[in-house]
C-alpha angles and dihedrals in degrees: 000000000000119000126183130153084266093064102105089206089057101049092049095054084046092055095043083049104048086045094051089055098041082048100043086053098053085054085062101040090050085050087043098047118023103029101042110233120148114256085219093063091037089056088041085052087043092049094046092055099047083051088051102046098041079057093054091044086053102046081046084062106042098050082048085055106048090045091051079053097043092049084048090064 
């Protein structure tokens, strides 16, 4: 697979990537800043759903893994 910055395909993803962080930041300014929430609760909301969702993602897993196990007997 050869990628370079001429690869169309690349520099897409790039760009989607880099929005949805600039984005994604300007979610949490205008939180931050107009509304009045504190930054500290919106990092502690943001922590909690990254745990929860890295434990969905790994029960997920794990129940993929032990059908694939189960299908193998």
């Amino acid at each position: 697979m050869n990628l370079s910055w001429g690869d169309r395909r690349l520099r897409r993803r790039l760009r989607t990537l880099i929005l949805g962080v600039f984005a994604t930041g300007a979610l949490f300014w205008g939180a931050v800043d107009i509304v009045g929430v504190p930054a500290r609760n919106l990092l502690w909301l943001l922590l909690e759903s990254v745990l929860a969702l890295s434990l969905v993602i790994l029960a997920a897993g794990l129940a993929g893994w032990l059908l694939h196990r189960w299908r193998e007997r």
